[in-house]
C-alpha positions in Angstrom: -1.7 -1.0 -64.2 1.7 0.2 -63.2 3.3 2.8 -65.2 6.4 4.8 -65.2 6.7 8.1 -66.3 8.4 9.3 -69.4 11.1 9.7 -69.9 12.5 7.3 -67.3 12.6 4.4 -68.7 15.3 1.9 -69.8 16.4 2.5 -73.4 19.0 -0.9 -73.3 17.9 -2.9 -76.3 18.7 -7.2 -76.5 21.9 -7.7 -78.7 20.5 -10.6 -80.2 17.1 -10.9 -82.3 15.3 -14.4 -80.6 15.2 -16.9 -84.0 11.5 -17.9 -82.4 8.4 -16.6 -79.9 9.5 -16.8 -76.6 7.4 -15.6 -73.7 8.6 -12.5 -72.6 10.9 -12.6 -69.7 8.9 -9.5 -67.9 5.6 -7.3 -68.3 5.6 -4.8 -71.0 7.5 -1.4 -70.2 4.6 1.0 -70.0 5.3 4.7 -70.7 1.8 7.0 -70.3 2.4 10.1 -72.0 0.6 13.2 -73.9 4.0 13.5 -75.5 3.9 9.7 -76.6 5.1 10.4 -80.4 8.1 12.4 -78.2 8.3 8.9 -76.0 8.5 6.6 -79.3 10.8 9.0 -81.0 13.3 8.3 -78.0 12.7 4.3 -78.3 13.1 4.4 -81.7 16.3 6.5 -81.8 18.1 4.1 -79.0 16.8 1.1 -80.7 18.8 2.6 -83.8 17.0 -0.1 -86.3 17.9 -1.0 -89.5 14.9 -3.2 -90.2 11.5 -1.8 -88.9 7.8 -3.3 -89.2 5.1 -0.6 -89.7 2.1 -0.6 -88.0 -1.0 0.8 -90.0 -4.3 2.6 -89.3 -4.3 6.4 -88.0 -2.2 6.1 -84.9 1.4 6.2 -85.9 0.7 8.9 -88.8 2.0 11.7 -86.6 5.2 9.3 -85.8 6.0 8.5 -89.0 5.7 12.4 -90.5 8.5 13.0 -87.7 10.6 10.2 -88.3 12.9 13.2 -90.2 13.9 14.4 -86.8 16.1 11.2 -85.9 19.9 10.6 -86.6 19.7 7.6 -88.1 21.0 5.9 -91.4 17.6 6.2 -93.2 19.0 5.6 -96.6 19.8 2.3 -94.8 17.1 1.4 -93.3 14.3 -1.2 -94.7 10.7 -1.0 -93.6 8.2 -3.3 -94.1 4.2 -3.6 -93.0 2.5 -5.6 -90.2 -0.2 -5.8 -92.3 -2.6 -4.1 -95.4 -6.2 -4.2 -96.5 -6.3 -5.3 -99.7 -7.4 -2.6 -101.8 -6.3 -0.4 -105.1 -3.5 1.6 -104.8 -5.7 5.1 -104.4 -7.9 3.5 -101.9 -7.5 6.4 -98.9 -7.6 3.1 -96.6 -4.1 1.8 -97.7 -1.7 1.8 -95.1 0.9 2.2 -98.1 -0.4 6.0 -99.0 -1.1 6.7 -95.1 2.9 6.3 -94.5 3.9 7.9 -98.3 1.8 11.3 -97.0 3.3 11.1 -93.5 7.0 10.6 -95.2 6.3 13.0 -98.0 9.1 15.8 -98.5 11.8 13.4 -96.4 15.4 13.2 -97.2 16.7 10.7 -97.4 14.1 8.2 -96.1 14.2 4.5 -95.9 13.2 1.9 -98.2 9.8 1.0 -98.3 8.6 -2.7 -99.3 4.8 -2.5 -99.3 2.9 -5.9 -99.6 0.6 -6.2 -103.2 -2.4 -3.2 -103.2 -4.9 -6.0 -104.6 -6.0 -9.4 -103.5 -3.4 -11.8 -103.7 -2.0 -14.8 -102.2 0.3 -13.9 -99.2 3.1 -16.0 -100.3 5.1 -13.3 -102.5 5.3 -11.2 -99.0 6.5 -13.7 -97.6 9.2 -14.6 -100.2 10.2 -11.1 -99.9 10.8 -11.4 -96.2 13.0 -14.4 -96.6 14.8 -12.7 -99.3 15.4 -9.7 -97.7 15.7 -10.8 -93.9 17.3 -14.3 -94.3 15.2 -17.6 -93.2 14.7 -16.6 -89.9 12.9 -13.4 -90.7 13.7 -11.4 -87.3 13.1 -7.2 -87.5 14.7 -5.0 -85.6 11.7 -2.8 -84.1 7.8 -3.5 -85.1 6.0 -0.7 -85.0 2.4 -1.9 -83.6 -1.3 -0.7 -82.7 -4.1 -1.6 -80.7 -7.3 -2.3 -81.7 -10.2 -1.6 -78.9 -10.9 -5.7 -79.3 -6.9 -6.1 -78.5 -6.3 -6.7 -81.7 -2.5 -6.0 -83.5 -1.9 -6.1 -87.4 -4.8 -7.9 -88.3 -4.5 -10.3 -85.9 -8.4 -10.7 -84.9 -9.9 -12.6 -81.3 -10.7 -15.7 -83.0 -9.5 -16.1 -85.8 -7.3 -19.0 -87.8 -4.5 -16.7 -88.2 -3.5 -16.4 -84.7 -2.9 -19.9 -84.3 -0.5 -19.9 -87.5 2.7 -21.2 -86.7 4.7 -21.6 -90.1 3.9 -19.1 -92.5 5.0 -15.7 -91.7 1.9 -13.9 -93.7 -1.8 -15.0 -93.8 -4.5 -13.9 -95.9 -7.2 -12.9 -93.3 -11.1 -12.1 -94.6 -12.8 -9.5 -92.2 -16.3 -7.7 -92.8 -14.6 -4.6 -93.9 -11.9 -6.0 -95.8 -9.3 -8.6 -96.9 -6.3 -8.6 -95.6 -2.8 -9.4 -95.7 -1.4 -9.5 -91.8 2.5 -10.9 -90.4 2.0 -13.4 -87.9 3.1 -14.0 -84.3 6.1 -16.0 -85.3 7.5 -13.1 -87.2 6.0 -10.3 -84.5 7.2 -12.0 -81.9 11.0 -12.7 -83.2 11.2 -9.0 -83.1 13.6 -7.4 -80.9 11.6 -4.7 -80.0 7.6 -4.4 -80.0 6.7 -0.6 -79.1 2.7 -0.5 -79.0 0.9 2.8 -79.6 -2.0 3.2 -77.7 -4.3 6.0 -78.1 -8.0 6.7 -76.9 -10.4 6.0 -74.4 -12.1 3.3 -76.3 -8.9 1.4 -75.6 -8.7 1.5 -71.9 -9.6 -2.5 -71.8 -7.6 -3.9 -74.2 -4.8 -1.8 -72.9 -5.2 -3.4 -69.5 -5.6 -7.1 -71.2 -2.5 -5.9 -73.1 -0.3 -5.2 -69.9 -1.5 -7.7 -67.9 -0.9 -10.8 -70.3 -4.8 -11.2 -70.8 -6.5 -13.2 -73.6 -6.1 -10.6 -76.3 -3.9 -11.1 -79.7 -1.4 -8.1 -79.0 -0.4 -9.9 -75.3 0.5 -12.8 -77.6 3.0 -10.9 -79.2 6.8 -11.6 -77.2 9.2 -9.6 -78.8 12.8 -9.6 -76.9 11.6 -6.4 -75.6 7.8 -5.0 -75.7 7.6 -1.0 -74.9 3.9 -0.1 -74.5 3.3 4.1 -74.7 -0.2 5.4 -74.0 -2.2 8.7 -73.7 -4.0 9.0 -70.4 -7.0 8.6 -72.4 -6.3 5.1 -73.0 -4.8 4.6 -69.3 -7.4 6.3 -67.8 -5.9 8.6 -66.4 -7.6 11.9 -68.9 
């Protein structure tokens, strides 16, 4: 895996969204770091985005509660989610409260659009992103994780929704729980894709993720895809 140490690398951004996927011109950027909320801080802050995707789970927690330190616009600044388990509004495993707790005493802070708590048919989301974004639904920055099967969102090895090509959110059933995930079209029409990558149990899909391999998050080509690891997950700790 070739790396490059933080904080050397390239902060230029694209000054154009792409309107669909596109393979990416080059290999992820790959920043291994202990300081990777410090490394994402920086991306974020030269990406200066006014539209951002948020990833869920419990990586980006500690990113979001810091999101206050950045100079930018936040009253201006729409996010929306990659994806969300479809579950009441107090369920703990809402990505929708994980990012209200990590935002909590911000001011200002941007505009949250969180997709419905219960399950429902994707296409309101969907509606929303057209509304909001225009037809070709292209964010600034997504903000996306890595699941130790290389999964991103809740975009699974094998299933039906990584081969969707014309609706921009799926319903997807897993064992744990339904979901409602963005697809590649809309992942992928990003201009920047930073992946967080935390933990040993990630090493492998880490290396599938850098290396192009047969994992969903190497299917996603943004304009630009930033990958920042611990040495945990680069196995390097």
């Amino acid at each position: 895996m070739t790396t490059s140490p933080h904080p050397s690398q390239s902060t230029s951004t694209p000054s154009s969204a792409p309107t669909q996927p596109v393979p990416s011109p080059v290999r992820p950027e790959v920043i291994v770091t202990a300081d990777w909320v410090d490394a994402a801080l920086e991306i974020i802050g030269a990406a200066s985005p006014r539209t951002i995707v948020l990833g869920g789970g419990r990586t980006p927690s500690p990113l979001y509660a810091r999101f206050r330190e950045l100079d930018l616009p936040w009253a201006d600044i729409e996010c929306y989610f990659s994806d969300e388990r479809c579950v009441p509004p107090e369920s703990p495993a809402l990505n929708f409260g994980m990012v209200q707790r990590a935002l909590r005493g911000m001011r200002p802070r941007p505009r949250l659009h969180p997709t419905p708590f219960a399950p429902r048919p994707p296409l309101p989301y969907q509606q929303l992103l057209t509304q909001r974004l225009g037809p070709t639904v292209a964010p600034a920055l997504a903000i996306l994780g890595l699941g130790a099967d290389g999964h991103t969102a809740s975009l699974f090895p094998g299933d039906a929704a990584l081969e969707e090509a014309a609706r921009l959110v799926v319903r997807v059933d897993r064992p744990d729980y339904t979901r409602l995930t963005l697809t590649l079209p809309v992942l992928s029409a990003s201009r920047v894709a930073l992946f967080l990558v935390t933990g040993a149990e990630k090493r492998e899909a880490l290396r599938a993720l850098v290396e192009g391999g047969d994992v969903p998050a190497a299917r996603v080509h943004a304009g630009r895809v930033v990958v920042i690891a611990d040495p945990a997950a680069a196995g390097q700790g």
